[in-house]
C-alpha positions in Angstrom: 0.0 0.0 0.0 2.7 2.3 0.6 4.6 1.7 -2.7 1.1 2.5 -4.4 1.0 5.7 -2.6 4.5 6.6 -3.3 4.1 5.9 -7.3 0.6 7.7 -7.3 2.3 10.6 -5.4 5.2 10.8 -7.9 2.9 10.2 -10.8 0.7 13.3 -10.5 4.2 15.0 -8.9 5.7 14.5 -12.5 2.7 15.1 -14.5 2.3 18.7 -12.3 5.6 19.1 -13.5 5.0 18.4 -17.2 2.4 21.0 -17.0 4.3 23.3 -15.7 7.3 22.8 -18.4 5.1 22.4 -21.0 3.0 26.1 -19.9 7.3 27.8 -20.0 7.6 26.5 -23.3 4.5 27.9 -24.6 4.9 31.4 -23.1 9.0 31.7 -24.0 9.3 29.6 -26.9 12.7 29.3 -28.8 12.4 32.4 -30.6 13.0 31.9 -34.6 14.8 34.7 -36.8 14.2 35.3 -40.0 17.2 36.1 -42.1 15.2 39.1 -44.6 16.5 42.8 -44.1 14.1 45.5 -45.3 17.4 46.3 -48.0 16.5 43.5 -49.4 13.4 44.1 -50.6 14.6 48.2 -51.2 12.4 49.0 -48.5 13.5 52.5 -45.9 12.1 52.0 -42.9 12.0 54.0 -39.7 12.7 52.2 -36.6 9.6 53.0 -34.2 9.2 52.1 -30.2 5.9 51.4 -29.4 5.4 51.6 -25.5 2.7 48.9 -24.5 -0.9 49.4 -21.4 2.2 48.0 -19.1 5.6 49.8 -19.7 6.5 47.0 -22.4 8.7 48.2 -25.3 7.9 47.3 -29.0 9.8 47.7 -31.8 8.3 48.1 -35.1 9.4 49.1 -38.4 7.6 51.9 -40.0 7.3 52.3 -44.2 5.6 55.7 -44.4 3.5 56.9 -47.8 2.2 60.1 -47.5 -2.0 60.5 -48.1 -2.2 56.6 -47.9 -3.6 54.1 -45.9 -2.4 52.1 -43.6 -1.5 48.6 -42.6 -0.1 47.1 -39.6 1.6 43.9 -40.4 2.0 41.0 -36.9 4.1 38.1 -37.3 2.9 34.5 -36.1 4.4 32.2 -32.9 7.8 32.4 -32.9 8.8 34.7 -35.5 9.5 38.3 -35.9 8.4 41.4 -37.9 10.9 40.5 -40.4 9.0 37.3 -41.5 6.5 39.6 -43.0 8.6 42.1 -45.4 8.0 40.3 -48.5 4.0 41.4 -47.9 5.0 44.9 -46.4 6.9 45.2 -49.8 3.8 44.0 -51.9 2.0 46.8 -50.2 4.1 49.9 -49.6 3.3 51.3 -53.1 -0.3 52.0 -52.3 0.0 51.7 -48.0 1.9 53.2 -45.4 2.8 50.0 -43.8 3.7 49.1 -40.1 5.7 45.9 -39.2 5.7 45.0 -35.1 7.6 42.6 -33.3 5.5 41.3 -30.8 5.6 41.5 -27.1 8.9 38.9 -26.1 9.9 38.1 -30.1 12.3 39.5 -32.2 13.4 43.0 -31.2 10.6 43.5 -28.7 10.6 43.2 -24.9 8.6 41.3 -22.7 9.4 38.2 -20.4 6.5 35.9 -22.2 3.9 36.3 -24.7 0.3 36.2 -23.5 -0.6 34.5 -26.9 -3.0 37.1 -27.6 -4.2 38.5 -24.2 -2.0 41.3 -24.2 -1.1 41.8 -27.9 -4.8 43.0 -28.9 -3.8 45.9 -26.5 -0.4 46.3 -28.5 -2.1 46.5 -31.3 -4.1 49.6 -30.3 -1.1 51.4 -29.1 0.9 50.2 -32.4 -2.4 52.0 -33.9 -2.0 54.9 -31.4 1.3 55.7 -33.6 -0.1 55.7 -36.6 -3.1 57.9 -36.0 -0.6 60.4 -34.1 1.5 60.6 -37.1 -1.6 61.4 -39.3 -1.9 58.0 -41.1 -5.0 56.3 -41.8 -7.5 54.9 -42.0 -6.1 51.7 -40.3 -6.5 48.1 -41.0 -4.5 44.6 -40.1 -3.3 41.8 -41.4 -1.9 38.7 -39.3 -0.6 35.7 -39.4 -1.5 33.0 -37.3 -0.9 34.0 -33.4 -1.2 37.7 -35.6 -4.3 37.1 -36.9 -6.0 35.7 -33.8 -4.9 39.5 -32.3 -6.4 41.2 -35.1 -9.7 39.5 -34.6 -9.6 40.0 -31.2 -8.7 43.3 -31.1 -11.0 44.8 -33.9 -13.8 43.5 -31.8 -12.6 46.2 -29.6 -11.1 48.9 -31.6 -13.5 51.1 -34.2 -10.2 52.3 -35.4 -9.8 48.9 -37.3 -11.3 49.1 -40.7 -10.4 46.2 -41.6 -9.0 42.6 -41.0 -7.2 39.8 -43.0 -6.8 36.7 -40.7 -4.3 33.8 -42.6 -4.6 30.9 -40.5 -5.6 32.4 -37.2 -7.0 29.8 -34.0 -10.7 29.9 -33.1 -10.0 29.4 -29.6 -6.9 28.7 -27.4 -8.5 26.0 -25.3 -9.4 23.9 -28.4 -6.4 24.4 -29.5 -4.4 22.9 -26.5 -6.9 20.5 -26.5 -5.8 19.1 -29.7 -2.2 19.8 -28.6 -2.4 17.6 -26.0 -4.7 15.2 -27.5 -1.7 12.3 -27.0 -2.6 12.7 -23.5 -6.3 11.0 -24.0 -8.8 12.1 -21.1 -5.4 13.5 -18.9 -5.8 16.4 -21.2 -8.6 17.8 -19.5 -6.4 18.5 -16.3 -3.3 19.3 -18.1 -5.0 21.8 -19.7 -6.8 23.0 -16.6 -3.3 23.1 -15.3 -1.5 25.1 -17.9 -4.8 27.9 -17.5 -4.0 28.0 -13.8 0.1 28.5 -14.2 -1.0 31.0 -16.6 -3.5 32.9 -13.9 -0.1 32.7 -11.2 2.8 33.9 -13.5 0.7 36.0 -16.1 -2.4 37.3 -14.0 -4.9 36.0 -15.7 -6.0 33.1 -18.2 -4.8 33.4 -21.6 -7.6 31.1 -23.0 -10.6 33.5 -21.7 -10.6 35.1 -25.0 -11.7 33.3 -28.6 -11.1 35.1 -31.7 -14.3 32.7 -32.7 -16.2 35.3 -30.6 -15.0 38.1 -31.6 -15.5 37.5 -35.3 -19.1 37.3 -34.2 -19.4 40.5 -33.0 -17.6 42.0 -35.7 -19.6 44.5 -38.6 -16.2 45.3 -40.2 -14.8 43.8 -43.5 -13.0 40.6 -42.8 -10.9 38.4 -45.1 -10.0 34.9 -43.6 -7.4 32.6 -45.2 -6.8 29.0 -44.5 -5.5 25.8 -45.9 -6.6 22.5 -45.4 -3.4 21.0 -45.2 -2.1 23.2 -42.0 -0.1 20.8 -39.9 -0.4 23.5 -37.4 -3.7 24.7 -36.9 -6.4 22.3 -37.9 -8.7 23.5 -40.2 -11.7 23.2 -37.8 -10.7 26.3 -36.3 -10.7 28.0 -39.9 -14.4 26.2 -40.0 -15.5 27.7 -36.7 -14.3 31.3 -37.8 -16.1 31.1 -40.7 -19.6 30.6 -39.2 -18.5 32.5 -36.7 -18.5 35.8 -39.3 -21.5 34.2 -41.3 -23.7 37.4 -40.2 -20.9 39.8 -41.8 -21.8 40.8 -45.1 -18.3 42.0 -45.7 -16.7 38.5 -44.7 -14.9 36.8 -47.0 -12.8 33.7 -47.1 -10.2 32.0 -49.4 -10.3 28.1 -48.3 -7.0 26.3 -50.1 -7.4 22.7 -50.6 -3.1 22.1 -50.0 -0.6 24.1 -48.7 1.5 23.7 -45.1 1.4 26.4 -42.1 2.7 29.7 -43.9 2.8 28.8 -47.5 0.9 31.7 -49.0 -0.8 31.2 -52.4 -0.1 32.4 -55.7 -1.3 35.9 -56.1 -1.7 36.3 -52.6 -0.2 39.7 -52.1 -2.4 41.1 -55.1 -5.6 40.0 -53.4 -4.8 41.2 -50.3 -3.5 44.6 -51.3 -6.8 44.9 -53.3 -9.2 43.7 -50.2 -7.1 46.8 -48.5 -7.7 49.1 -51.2 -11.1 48.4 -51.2 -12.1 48.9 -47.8 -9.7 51.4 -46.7 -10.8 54.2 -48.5 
């Protein structure tokens, strides 16, 4: 009886631990680079700090176009603003374009990232820059982890025009659900675990928001793009979203039948510097 005590206390001891390993990882992952320089692409940008609700700095690179539009570009989980200069090039003929590291990647600071808690509030001081400078009217486009922060945060922002989503989550609970699924009915309390590590080192639970609801409440014009063949986020989410937006008029969504986590389209910079044009007028 008191060996089956001892192995029952170090089984959930270790699996507490797991939890708590597996809730670091997500919050400071290894942080990837991407090796693109904005002289690459013969882009001049100005390097902009952007000074986050909680003393966090940003960094951001702006490409400026006087009497245009603008754009704010966010990178997915791990990467960096740089990631996205090929599309910031695509669109700073017609856009004055914004590119933001955010909170703990690339250049930015940060201990963690919320995965989306915090970084809709970025966003809006990212967007606070923009409107101080005179630029506008405003609208985003993310990728992944960015495009769950655009949805999010346009459900609370007027300022937002409009949204292109590629391959953003419905909801960050399903999402570790699926992550975990290996796990079989243990990941139910793993995931209860990693909310409540998240509550005692972040100050609050990251999964209380869902994209999935806030592209219900959203009137704005809202392009989603997804591929069937993400190995990262299953398309269910992309499923969810759109019914999720099936009361916006202005909704549209590009479904690809192949194509791996990132892999844009053909043509995909066109059509998404026309839905821009469009809308941002």
């Amino acid at each position: 009886m008191k060996l089956l005590v001892y192995v029952t206390a170090l089984g959930a001891g270790g699996f507490v631990l797991l939890s708590l390993m597996s809730f670091w990882l997500a919050v400071r992952p290894p942080r990837i680079a991407a090796p693109l320089r904005p002289e690459d692409f013969r882009l001049t940008v100005e390097d902009v700090t952007i000074t986050a609700d909680d003393g966090v700095k940003l960094a951001a690179w702006l490409v400026p176009r006087a009497g245009a539009p603008a754009v704010v570009l966010l990178h997915g989980y791990p990467a960096e603003k740089a990631d996205l200069l090929p599309i910031a090039a695509a669109l700073a003929p017609r856009f004055t374009v914004l590119l933001v590291d955010q909170r703990y990647f690339g250049d930015s600071g940060g201990r963690a990232t919320t995965i989306g808690f915090r970084e809709r509030g970025d966003l809006r001081r990212a967007i606070d820059v923009l409107v101080a400078r005179g630029h506008g009217p405003v609208g985003v486009f993310g990728f992944s982890l960015g495009g769950a922060v655009a949805l999010l945060a346009a459900a609370e922002d007027p300022r937002i025009r409009a949204v292109a989503a590629y391959a953003p989550f419905a909801d960050l609970k399903s999402l570790a659900y699926e992550l975990y699924g290996w796990l079989g009915p243990l990941k139910y309390p793993f995931v209860l675990l990693l909310r409540a590590w998240a509550r005692l080192f972040l100050g609050h639970d990251v999964t209380a928001l869902s994209p999935e609801r806030a592209c219900a409440a959203l009137a704005v014009p809202v392009l989603l793009i997804a591929s069937r063949g993400d190995e990262q986020i299953p398309f269910a989410h992309a499923e969810r979203l759109r019914q999720a937006l099936g009361g916006n008029a202005r909704a549209e969504v590009v479904f690809m039948d192949r194509g791996r986590h990132g892999e844009l389209p053909d043509g995909f910079d066109a059509r998404l510097a026309q839905f821009f044009l469009i809308y941002l007028r």
